[in-house]
VOVOBA-496749 format. One record per atom (N, C-alpha, C): residue number from 1; atom name; x, y, z. Coordinates in steps of 0.02 Angstrom, whole numbers, plus 50000, padded with zeros to 5 digits. Atoms other than C-alpha are relative to their C-alpha. Last residue first. Layout:
# residues N
SITE  resi  name   east  north     up
SITE   NUM    CA      X      Y      Z
...
# end
This chain:
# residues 83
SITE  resi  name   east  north     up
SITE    83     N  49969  50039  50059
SITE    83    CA  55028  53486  54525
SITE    83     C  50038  49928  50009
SITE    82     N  50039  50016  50055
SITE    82    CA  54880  53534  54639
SITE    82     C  50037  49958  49942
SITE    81     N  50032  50084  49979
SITE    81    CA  54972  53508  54813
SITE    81     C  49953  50003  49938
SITE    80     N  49958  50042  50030
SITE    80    CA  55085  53660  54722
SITE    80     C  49991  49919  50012
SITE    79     N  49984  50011  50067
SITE    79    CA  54939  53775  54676
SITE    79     C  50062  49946  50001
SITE    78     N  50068  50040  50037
SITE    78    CA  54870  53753  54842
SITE    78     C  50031  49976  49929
SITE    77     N  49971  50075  49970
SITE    77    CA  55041  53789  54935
SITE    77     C  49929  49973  49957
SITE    76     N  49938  50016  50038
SITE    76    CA  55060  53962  54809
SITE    76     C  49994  49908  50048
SITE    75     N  50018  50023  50042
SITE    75    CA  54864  54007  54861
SITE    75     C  50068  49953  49964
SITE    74     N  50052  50077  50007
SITE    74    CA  54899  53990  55039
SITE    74     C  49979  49980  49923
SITE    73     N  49954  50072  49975
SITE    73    CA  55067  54086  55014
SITE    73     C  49953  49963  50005
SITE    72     N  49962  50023  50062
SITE    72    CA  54965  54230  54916
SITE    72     C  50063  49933  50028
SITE    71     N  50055  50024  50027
SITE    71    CA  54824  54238  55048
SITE    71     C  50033  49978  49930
SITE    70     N  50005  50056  49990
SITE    70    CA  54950  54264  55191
SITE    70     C  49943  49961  49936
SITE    69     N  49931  50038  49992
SITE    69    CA  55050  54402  55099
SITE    69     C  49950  49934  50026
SITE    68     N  49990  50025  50084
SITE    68    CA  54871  54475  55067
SITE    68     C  50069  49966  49984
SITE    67     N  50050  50057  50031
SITE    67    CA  54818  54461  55245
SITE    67     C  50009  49982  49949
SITE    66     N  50010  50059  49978
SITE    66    CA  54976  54551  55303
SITE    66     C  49963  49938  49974
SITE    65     N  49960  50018  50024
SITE    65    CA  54959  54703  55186
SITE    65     C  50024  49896  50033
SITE    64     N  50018  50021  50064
SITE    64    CA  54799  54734  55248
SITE    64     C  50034  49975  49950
SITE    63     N  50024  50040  49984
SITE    63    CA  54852  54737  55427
SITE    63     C  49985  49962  49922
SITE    62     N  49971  50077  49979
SITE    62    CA  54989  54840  55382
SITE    62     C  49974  49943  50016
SITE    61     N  49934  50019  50072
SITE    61    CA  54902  54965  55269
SITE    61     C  50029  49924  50032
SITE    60     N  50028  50039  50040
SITE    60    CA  54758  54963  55434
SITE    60     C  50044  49988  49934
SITE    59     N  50026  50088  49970
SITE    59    CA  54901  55012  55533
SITE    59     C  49943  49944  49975
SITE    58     N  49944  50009  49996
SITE    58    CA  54954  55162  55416
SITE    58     C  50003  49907  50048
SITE    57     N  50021  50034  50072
SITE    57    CA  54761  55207  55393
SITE    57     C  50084  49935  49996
SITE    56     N  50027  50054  50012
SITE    56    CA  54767  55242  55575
SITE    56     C  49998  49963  49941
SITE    55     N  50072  49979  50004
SITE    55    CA  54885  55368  55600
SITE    55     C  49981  49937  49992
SITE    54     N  49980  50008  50086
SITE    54    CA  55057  55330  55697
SITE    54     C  49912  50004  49974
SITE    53     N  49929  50041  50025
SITE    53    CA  55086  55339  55876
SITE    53     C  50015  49994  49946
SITE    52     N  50011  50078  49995
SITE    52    CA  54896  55319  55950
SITE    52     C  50066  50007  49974
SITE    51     N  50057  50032  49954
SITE    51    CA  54853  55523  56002
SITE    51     C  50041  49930  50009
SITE    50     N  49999  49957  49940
SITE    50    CA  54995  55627  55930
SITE    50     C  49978  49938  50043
SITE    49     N  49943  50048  49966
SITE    49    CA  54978  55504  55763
SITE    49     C  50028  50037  50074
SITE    48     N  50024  50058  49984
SITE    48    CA  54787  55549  55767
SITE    48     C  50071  49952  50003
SITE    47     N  50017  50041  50080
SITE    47    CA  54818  55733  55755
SITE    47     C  50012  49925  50022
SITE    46     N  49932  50037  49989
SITE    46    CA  54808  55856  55897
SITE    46     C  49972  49934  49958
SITE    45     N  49992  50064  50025
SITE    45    CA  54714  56016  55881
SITE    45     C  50052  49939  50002
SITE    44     N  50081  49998  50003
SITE    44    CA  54678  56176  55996
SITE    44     C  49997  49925  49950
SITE    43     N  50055  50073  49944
SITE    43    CA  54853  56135  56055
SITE    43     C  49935  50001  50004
SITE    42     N  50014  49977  49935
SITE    42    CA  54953  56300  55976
SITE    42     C  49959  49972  50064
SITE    41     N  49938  49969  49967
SITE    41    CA  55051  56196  55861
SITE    41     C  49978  50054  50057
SITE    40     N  49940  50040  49939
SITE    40    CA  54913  56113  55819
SITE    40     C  50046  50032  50041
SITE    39     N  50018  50039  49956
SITE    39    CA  54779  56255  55775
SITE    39     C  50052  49940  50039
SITE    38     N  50023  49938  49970
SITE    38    CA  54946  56350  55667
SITE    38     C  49943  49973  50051
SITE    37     N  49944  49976  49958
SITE    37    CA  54963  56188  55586
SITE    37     C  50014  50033  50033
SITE    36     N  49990  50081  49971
SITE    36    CA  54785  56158  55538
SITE    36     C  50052  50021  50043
SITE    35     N  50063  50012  49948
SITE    35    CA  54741  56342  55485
SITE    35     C  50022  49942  50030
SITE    34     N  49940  49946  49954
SITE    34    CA  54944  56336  55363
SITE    34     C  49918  49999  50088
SITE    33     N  49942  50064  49947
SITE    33    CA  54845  56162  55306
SITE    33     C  50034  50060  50034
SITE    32     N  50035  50051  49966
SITE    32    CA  54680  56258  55261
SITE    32     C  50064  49948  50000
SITE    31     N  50013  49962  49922
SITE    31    CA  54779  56414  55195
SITE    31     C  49968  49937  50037
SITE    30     N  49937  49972  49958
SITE    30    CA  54881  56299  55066
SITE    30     C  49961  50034  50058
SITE    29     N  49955  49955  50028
SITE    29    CA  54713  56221  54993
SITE    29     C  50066  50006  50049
SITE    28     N  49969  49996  50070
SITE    28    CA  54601  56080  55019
SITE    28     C  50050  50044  49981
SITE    27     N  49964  49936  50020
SITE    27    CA  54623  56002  55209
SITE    27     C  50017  50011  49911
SITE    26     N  49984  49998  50059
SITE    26    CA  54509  55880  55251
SITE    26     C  50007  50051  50007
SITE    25     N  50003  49902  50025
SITE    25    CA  54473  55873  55450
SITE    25     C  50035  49966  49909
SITE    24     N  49964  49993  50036
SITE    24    CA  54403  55710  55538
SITE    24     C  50024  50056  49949
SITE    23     N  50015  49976  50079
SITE    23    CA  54343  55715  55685
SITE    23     C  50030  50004  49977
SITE    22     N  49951  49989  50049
SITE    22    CA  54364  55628  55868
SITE    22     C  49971  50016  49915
SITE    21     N  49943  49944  50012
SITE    21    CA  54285  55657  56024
SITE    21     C  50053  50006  49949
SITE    20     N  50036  49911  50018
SITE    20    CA  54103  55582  55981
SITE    20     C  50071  50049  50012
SITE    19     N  49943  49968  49965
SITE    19    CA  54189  55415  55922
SITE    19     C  49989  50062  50008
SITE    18     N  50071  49992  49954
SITE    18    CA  54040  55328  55803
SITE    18     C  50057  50035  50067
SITE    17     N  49990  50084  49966
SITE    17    CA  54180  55350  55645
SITE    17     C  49940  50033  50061
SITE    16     N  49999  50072  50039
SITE    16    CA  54165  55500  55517
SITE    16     C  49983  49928  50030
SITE    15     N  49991  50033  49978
SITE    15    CA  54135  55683  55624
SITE    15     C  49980  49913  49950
SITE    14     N  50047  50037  49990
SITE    14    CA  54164  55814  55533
SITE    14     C  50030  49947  50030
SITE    13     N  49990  50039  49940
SITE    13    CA  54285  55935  55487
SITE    13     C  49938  49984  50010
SITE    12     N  50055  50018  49950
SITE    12    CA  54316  56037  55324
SITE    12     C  50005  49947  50037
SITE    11     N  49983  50053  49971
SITE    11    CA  54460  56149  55247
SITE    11     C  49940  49952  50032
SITE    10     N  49936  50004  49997
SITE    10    CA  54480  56286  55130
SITE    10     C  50031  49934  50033
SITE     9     N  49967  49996  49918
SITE     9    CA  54323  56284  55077
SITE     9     C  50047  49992  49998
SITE     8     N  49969  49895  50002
SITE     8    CA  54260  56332  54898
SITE     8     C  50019  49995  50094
SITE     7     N  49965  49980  50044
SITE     7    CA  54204  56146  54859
SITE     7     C  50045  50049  50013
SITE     6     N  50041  49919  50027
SITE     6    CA  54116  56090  54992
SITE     6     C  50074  50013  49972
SITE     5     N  49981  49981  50060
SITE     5    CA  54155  55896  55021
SITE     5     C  49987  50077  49967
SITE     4     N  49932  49984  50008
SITE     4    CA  54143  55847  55195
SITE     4     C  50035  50053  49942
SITE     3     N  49954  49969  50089
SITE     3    CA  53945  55856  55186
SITE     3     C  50095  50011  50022
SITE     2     N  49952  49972  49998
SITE     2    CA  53872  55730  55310
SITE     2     C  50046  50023  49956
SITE     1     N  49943  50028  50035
SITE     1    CA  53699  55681  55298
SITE     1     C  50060  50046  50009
# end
């Protein structure tokens, strides 16, 4: 099983999705983002808007935002072929 979560770390990395070259890093404190930044900026890491343009959660927001705009106009044409 995969522990992300250790308390007294500064930062941890694992692998989340079935994608063997990509992991995910949680950063808890100030030294575990100055560690991050310091790895990027010298090219031992490169972060997932580097890679695709913008991170992923940011395109799933928009997808998810989409569906629920289309799920509140199908319910607003239901509710008005109801009255």
């Amino acid at each position: 099983m995969l522990r992300l979560l250790r308390e007294f770390s500064d930062l941890s990395v694992g692998r989340v999705g079935p994608d063997e070259m990509f992991e995910t890093t949680v950063v808890r404190t100030d030294r575990g983002e100055q560690i991050v930044d310091q790895a990027t900026r010298d090219g031992f890491l490169m972060t997932s808007a580097e890679i695709y343009g913008q991170p992923e959660f940011v395109v799933e927001e928009r997808r998810a935002k989409i569906l629920l705009e289309a799920m509140v106009e199908i319910k607003k044409q239901l509710t008005r072929n109801l009255r």
